[in-house]
Every structure is written in structure tokens, then in C-alpha cells.
C-alpha positions in Angstrom: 88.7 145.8 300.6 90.0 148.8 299.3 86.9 149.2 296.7 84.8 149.3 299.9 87.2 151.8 301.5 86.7 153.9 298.8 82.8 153.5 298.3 82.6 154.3 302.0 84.8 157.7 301.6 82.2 158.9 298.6 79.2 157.5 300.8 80.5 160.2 303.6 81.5 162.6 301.2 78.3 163.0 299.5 76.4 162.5 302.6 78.2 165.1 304.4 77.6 167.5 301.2 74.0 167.0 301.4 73.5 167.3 305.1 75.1 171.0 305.2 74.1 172.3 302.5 70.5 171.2 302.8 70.0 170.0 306.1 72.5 172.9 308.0 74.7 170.1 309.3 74.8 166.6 310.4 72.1 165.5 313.3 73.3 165.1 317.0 73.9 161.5 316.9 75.9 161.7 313.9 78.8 163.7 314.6 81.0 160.8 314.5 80.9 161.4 311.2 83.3 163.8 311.1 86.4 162.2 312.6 85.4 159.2 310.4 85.5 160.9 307.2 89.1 162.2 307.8 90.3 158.3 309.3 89.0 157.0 305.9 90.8 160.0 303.7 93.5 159.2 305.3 93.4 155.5 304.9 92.9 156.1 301.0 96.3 158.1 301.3 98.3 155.5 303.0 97.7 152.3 301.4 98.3 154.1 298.0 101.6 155.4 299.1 104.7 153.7 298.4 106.6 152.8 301.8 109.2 155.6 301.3 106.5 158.3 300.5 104.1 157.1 303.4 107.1 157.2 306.2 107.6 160.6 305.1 104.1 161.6 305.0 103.1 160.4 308.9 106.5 162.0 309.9 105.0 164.7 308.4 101.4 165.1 309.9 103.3 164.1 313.5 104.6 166.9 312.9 101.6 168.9 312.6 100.3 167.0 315.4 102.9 168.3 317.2 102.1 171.7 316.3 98.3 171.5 317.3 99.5 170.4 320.7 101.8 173.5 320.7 98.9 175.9 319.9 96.1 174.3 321.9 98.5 174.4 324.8 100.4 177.4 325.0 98.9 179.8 322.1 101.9 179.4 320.3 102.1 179.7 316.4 98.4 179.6 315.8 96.9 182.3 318.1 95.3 180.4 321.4 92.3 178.0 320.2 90.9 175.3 321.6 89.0 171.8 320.2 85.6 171.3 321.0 84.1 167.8 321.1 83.1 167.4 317.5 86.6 166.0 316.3 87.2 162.3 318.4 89.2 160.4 319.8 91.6 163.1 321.4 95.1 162.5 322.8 96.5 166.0 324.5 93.7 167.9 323.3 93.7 167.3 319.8 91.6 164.7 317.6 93.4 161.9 316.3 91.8 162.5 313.1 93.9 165.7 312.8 96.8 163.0 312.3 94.8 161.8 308.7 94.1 165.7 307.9 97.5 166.4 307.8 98.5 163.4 305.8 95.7 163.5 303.1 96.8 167.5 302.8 100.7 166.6 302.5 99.7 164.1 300.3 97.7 165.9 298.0 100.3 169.0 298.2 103.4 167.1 297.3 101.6 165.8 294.5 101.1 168.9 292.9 104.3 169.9 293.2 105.8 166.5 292.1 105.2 167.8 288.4 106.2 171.3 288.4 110.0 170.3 288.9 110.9 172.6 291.1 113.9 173.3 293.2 114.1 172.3 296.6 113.2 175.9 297.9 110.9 176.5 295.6 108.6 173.1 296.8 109.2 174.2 300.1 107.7 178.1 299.4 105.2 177.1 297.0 104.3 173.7 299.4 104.2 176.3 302.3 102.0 178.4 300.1 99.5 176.3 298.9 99.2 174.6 302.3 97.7 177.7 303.7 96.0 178.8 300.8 93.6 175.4 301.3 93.5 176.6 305.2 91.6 179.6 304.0 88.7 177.4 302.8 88.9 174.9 305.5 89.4 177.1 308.6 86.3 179.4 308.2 83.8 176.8 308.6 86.3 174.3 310.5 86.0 177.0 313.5 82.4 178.7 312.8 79.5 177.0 311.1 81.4 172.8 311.5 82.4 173.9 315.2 85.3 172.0 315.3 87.2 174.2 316.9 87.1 177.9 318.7 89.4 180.9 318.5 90.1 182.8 321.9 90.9 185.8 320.1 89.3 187.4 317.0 90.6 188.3 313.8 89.5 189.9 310.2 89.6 186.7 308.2 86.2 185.1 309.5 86.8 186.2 312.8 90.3 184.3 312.5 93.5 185.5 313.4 96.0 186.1 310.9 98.5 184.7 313.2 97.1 181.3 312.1 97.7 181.7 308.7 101.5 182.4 309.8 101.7 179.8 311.6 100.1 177.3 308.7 102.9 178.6 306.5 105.8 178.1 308.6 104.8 174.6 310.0 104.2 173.3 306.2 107.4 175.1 305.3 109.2 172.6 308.4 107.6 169.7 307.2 108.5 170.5 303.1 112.3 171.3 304.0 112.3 167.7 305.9 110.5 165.8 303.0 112.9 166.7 300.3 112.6 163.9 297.6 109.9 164.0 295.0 107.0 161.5 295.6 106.4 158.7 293.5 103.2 159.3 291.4 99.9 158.5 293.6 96.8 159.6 291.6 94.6 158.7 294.7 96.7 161.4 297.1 95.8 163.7 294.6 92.0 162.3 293.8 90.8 162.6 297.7 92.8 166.1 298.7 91.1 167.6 295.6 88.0 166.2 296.9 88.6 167.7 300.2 88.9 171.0 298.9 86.0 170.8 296.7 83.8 169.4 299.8 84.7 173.0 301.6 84.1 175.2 298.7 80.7 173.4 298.2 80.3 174.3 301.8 81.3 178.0 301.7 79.2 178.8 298.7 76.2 177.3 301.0 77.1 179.0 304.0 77.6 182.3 301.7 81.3 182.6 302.8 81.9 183.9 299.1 85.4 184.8 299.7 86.5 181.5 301.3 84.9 179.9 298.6 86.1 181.8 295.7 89.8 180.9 297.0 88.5 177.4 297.0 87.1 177.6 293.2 90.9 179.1 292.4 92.7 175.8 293.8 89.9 173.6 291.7 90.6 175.2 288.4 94.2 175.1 289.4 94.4 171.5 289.5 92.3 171.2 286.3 94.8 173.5 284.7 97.4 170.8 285.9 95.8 168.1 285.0 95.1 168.9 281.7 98.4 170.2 281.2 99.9 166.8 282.1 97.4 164.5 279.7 98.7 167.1 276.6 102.3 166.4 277.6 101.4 162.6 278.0 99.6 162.6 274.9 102.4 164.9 273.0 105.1 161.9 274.6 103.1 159.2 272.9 103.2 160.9 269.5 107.0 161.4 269.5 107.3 157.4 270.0 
């Protein structure tokens, strides 16, 4: 079951790849596609997660649930925005698959940080940080060329305000002070929010959004750097035995 979940996430990922950058986007009657793909990056997330983790990651993206339903509604935080009908179900306004967006990016964060041994203010700064750092990639063609949502008021960052950026940073920051133990390990979390970013960079570089896609390249080679980092300490470990 979980083999098929998995094939089915890299089926959509690669499919969704292939249709924007060759094809400029997904045909009409395939737009389900896009609330799919999150529900299924967010299933991956879930079942990986130990009980204690996954409570605190879905308290987590209800919490930016929350916050979505604060911005569509009253312009607060974000800058006013609204959804279009790319992104379904909705409840309140928002897509539901907004819930597994959260989650896979929490995820995925919290991961990164697990290894750094931090102090508690420093996960929740850098968490904060590197929450809105993936927003940059995501939220240029989220609200322009993927059409998932639309800004009521322009800004200099893609036509985006740079209240939303504030606002990114200051929810994640929230949700990092509340989920204050370290995760257990969960190579998956990581696996599919790298993935996630590296779908959006792809993207930019198509669309020629260089500099949303350069920021994108920076989180990618960060999280080789990690990653290599932690197999030389592994391997270093097994030496010493």
C-alpha cells in the first residue's frame, strides 16, 4: 500500500514537471491534479511520522489553516488574497489540501533542524526563516503562472506583497515555539519536502523566474550540504567502534 502511495506521488510529481515545463500547465480537465498531489505528499508525511511527531505536525498545519482563513477573510497577516478554484475541496475559503501543504513543509523543516542541535530559539528563528525562504519559490508561481491563488494588492516580489512574507515568518515562528521537542528521525518528511522544493525551482527556471529559482537552487544545495555532512559523521561514528 504504501509502495503504491509512493509510486503514485513520483507518477504526479513527474507528470506535473513535464506538463509545465513543456506543455505550460496541466489541461482543463486535469486540475484535480493539484490538490491530489499535495493529499498524497501529505499522506507520505503522516504515516511515516511517529504518533507524537504526527499530533504535533497536524496541530501544526491547523494552525496554518487557521491563518489562511485569517487572511482570505479579513486581510490580516498576509495582505488580502483570495483562492481561486484550482486548489479543491474548500472549507471557509481555503483548500483542504492547504492542510497537507503545511504538514509536508513542517515536516520537512523540523527535519532539518533536528540535526543542527539547536536551542529552542534558535529552531524557532531559523524554522521561521527557512519556512519563508521556501515561500519565495512557492508563492511566485502559486499566485501567477499555477493560479492558485490572487493578491488584491501588488507588491515588488513578483507582484507579491512583502506583508506576506511577514506574515509566513511569524505564523511558522507560532507553530515552532508550540512544537518544542525534536522529531524523531523520518527520512521520508525530509525525501518529499525536498522534492517539493525542487518541483518549484524546476518550475521557475521554466517560467524564467530566475530569482525565485535561484533561492530555490540555494535550499537544494543546502540540504545536500546536510546530507553529506551527516553520512561523514555516520561514517566517522562507525570508525571509532
Amino acid at each position: 500500500m504504501f509502495a503504491a502511495l509512493v509510486g503514485f506521488y513520483l507518477l504526479m510529481w513527474g507528470g506535473g514537471v513535464v506538463s509545465y515545463v513543456l506543455l505550460g500547465g496541466p489541461p482543463q480537465d486535469a486540475r484535480w491534479t493539484a490538490g491530489a498531489f499535495l493529499f498524497v505528499a501529505g499522506a507520505i508525511v503522516a504515516v511515516t511520522s511517529s504518533r507524537k511527531d504526527l499530533r504535533l505536525l497536524v496541530a501544526g498545519a491547523l494552525t496554518g489553516f487557521a491563518s489562511e482563513f485569517v487572511g482570505v477573510h479579513f486581510g490580516f497577516l498576509f495582505s488580502p488574497y483570495r483562492y481561486t478554484d484550482v486548489l479543491q475541496p474548500q472549507a471557509l475559503g481555503v483548500p483542504l489540501p492547504m492542510i497537507a501543504a503545511w504538514l509536508v513543509l513542517l515536516g520537512y523543516v523540523r527535519e532539518m533542524l533536528r540535526a543542527l542541535g539547536l536551542p529552542v530559539w534558535g529552531r524557532i528563528f531559523l524554522g521561521a526563516s527557512w519556512m519563508t525562504a521556501i515561500d519565495l519559490i512557492i508563492d511566485p508561481l502559486a499566485a501567477n503562472q499555477l493560479g492558485y491563488w490572487v493578491w488584491e494588492q501588488d507588491g515588488v516580489y513578483y507582484g507579491i506583497p512583502w506583508r506576506n512574507f511577514l506574515g509566513w515568518f511569524v505564523v511558522s515562528a507560532v507553530i515552532f515555539s508550540v512544537m518544542g521537542r525534536q522529531p524523531e528521525r523520518n527520512l521520508w518528511a525530509r525525501n518529499v519536502g525536498l522534492s517539493i522544493i525542487l518541483f518549484f525551482t524546476v518550475i521557475a527556471f521554466a517560467y524564467k523566474l530566475l530569482l525565485a529559482g535561484m533561492v530555490g537552487a540555494v535550499l537544494f544545495l543546502i540540504d545536500l550540504n546536510q546530507t553529506a555532512r551527516l553520512r561523514d559523521k555516520r561514517e566517522i561514528t562507525e570508525q571509532t567502534k
